[in-house]
C-alpha positions as CSV (number, residue, x, y, z in Angstrom):
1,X,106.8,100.7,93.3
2,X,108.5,103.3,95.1
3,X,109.7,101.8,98.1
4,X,111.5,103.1,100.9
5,X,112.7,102.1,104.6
6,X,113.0,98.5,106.2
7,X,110.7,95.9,104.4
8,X,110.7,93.5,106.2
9,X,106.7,93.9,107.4
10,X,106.1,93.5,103.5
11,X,107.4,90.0,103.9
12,X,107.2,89.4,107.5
13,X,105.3,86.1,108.7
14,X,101.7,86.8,110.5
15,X,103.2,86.2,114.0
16,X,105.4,88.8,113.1
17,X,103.5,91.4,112.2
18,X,100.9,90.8,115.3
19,X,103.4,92.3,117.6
20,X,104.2,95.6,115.3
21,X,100.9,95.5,115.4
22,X,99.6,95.1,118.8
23,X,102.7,95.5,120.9
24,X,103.7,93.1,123.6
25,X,101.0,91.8,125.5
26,X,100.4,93.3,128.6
27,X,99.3,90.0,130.6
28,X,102.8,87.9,129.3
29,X,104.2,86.6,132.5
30,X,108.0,87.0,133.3
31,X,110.8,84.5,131.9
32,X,109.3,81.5,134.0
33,X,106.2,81.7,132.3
34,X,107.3,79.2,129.3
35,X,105.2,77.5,126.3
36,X,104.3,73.7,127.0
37,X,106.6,70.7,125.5
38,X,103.3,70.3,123.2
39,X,103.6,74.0,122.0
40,X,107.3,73.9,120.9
41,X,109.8,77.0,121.3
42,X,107.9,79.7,119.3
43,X,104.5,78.1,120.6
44,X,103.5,81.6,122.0
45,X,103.9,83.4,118.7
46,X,101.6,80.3,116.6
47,X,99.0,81.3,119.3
48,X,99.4,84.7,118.7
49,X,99.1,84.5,115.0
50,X,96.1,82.0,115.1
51,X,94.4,84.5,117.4
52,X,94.8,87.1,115.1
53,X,93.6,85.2,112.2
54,X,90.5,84.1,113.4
55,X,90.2,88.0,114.3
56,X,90.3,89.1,110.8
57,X,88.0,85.9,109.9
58,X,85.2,87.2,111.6
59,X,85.8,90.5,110.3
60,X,83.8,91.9,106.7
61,X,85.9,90.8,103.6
62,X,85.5,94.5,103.1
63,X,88.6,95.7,99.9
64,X,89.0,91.8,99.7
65,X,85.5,91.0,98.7
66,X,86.0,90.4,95.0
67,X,83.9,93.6,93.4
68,X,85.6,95.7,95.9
69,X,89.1,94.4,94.9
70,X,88.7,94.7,90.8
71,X,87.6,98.7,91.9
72,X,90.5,98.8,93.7
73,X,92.9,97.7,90.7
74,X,91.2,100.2,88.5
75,X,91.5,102.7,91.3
76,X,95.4,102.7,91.1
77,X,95.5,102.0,87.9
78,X,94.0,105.4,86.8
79,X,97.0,107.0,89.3
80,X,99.6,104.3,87.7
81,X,98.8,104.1,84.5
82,X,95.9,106.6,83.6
83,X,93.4,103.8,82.7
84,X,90.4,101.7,84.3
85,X,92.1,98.5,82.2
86,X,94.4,97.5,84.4
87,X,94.8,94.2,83.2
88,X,96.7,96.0,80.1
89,X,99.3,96.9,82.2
90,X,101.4,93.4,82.8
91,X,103.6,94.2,79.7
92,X,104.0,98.1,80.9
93,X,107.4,99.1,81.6
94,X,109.6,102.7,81.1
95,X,111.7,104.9,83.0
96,X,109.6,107.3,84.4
97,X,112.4,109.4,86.2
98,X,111.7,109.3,89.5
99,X,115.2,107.3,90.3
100,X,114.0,104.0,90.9
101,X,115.1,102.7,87.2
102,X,112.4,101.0,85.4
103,X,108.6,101.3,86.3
104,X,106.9,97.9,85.3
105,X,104.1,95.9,85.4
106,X,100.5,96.5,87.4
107,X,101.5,98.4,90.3
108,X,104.6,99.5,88.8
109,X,107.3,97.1,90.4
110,X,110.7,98.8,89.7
111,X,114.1,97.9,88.8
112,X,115.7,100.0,91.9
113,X,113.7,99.6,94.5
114,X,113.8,95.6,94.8
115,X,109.8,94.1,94.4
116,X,111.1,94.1,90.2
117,X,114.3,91.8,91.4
118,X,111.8,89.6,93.9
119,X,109.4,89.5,91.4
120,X,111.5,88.1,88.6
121,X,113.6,85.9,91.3
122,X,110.2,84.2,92.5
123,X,109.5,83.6,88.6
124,X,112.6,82.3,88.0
125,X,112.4,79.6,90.5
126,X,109.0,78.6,89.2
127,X,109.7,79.2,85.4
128,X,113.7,79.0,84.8
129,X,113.1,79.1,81.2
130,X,111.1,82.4,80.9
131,X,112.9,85.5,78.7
132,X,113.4,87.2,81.9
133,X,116.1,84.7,83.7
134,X,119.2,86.0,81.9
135,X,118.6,89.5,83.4
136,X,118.8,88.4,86.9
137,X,122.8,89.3,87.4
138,X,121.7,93.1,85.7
139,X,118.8,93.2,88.2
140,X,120.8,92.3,91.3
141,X,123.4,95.0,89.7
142,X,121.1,97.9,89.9
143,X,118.7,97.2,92.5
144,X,118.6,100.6,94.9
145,X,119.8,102.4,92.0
146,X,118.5,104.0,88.1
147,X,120.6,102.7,86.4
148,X,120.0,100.5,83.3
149,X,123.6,99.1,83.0
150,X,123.5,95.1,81.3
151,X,119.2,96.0,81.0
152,X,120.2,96.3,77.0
153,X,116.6,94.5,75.5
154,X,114.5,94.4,78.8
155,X,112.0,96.3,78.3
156,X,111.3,93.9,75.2
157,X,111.8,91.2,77.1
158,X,109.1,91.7,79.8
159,X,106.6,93.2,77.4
160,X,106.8,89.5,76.0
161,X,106.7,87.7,78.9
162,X,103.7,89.6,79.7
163,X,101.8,87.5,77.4
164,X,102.5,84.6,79.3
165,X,100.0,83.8,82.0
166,X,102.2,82.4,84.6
167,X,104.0,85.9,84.4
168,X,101.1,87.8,85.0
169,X,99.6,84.8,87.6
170,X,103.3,85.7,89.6
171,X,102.7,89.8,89.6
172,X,99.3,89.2,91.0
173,X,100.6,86.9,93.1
174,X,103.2,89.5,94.6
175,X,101.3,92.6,94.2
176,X,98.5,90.7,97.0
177,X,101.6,89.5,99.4
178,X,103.6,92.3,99.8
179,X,101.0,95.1,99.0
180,X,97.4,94.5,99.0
181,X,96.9,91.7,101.4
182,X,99.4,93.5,104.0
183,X,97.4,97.0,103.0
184,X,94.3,95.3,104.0
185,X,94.9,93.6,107.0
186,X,96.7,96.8,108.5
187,X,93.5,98.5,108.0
188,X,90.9,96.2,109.4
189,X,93.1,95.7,112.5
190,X,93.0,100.2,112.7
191,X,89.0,99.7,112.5
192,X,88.9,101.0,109.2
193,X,86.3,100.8,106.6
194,X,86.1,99.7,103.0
195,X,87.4,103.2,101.6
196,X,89.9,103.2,104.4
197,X,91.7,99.9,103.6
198,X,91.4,101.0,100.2
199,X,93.6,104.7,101.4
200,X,95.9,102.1,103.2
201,X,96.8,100.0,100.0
202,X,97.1,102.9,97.4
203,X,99.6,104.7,99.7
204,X,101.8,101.8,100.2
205,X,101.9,101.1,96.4
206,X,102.8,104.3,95.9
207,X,105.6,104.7,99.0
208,X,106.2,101.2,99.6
209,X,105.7,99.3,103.5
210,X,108.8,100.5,104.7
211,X,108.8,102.4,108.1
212,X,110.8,105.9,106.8
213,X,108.7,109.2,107.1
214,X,108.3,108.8,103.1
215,X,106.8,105.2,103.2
216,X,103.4,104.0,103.9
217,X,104.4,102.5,108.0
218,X,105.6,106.0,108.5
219,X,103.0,107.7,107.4
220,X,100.3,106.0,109.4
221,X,102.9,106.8,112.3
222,X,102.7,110.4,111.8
223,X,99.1,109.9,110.9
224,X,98.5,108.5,114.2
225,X,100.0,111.6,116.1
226,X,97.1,113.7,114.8
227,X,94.8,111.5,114.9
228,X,93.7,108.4,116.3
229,X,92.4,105.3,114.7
230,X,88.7,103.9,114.8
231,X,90.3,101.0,116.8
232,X,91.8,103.5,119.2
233,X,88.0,104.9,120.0
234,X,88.7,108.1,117.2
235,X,86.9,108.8,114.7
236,X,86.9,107.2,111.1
237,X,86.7,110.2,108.9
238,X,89.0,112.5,110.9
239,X,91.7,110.1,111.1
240,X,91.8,109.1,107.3
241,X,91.7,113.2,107.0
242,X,94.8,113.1,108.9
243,X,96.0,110.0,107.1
244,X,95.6,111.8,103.6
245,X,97.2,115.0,104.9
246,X,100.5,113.3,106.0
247,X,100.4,111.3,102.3
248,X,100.1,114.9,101.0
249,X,102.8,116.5,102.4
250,X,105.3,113.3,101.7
251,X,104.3,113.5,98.0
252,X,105.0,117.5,97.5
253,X,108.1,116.7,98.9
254,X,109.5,114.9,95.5
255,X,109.5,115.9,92.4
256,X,107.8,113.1,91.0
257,X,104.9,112.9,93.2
258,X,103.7,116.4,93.6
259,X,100.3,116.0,91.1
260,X,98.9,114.7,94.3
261,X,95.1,114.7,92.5
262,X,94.9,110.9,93.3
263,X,94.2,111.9,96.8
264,X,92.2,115.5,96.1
265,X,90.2,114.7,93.2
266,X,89.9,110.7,94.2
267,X,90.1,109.6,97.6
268,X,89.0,112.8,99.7
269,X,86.2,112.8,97.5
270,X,85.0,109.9,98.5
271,X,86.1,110.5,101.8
272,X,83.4,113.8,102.1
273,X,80.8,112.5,100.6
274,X,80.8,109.8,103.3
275,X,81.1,106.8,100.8
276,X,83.3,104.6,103.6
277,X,81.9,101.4,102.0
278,X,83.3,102.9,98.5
279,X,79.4,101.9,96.6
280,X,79.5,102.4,93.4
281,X,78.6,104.0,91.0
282,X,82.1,106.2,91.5
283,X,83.3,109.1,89.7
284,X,86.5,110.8,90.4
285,X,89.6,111.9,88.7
286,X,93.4,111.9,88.2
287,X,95.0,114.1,86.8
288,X,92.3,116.2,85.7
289,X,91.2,112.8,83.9
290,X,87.4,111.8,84.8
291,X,86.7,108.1,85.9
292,X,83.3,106.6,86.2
293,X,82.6,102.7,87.4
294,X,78.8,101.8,88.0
């Protein structure tokens, strides 16, 4: 995953993410105005978080709905991994060289950009006996770097593991936490159709949900200046134009990224032919690679 920028709204609780979000609320009284003895010290912010659940409740499951979410795995994995299987890819794992270290895994958690370290930490506590647990003081080593120093047999290592199913039960469990689930909700509270919250969680695999100009929170930013969002009264399409132009201009900017066709050949093509509720059957392609799901 390249990640980038302050994570901490990849992790953040609900309540927490309600006020990036929404911004203070307008009608909070001054310093007097104090929750209850029923409510408890941080009574406010469990109000504010159960509002904004039962908000997203009685929203469409929309990417979540379970069809919708399987095309969205096989989405990123033809980007990731040039393939519609993307259930082969829990044992994937190589150096791609664009600095993070190693590229593993579904979404492609990496060694230098901390989800691989999280991922194998969470594992750990879970499964202390799994091939991966002796790696841990190599992983904390390198993390924010490329380097494989003490990594001597980890690629091995994980490719075995990978044929364990709590292994691959933990990487879906983080790829929907800290990517798909955050992707998701980000988008349904910006209005934003099917195909939209699908735009949402394919950049921030890709960048990561930190808040730099090169990671997915910045790019909505600077999205946002050209555009505004269907929950801001503007207008779907033109906004996720000006969503995918912004991801566009970050990816020429490396090395690594500057095949942009998972945005050209994929998602604007969608994005034309007005297919917001992404209905299948799809065709696109990656890398001058043609996909079809019916």
């Amino acid at each position: 995953m390249k990640r980038a920028g302050c994570l901490f709204l990849a992790i953040a609780p609900v309540a927490t993410l309600v006020v990036y979000l929404l911004g203070p609320d307008p009608d909070a009284g001054g310093p007097d105005d104090k929750p209850s003895a029923s409510q408890g010290s941080d009574g406010l912010a469990r109000e504010t978080e159960k509002e904004l659940q039962e908000r997203l409740a009685k929203m469409p499951p929309g990417l979540a709905a379970k069809d919708k979410k399987e095309l969205a795995q096989q989405l990123v994995s033809s980007a990731e991994n040039s393939t519609l299987d993307w259930r082969a890819n829990y044992g994937y794992i190589e150096d791609i060289g664009d600095g993070n270290g190693y590229t593993a895994g579904i979404i492609g958690f990496c060694s230098g950009t901390h989800d691989m370290l999280k991922l194998v930490e969470s594992y750990t506590e879970d499964h202390p006996d799994n091939g991966l647990a002796t790696y841990l003081p190599a992983l904390r080593a390198v993390d924010g770097s490329d380097s494989h120093e003490g990594l001597d047999g980890f690629p091995e290592a994980w490719a075995k593991e990978a044929g364990r199913a709590e292994f691959r039960e933990a990487q879906d469990r983080l790829r929907d936490e800290d990517y798909f689930d955050p992707a998701v909700r980000q988008a349904k509270m910006d209005g934003l159709s099917t195909l939209g919250q699908f735009v949402y969680y394919d950049a921030m695999v890709q960048h990561g949900p930190g808040t730099d100009p090169n990671a997915f929170y910045g790019i909505r930013e600077e999205a946002m200046q050209r555009a505004k969002t269907k929950a801001e009264g503007g207008d779907e399409k033109a906004y996720l134009k000006a969503f995918l132009d912004v991801r566009r201009e970050v990816m020429e900017t490396k090395e690594a990224h500057r095949d942009t066709s998972r945005i050209d050949t994929a998602q604007r093509v969608f994005l034309e032919a007005g297919n917001l509720q992404l209905k299948t059957p799809l065709e696109w392609k990656v890398y001058g690679d043609p996909y079809r799901v019916k």
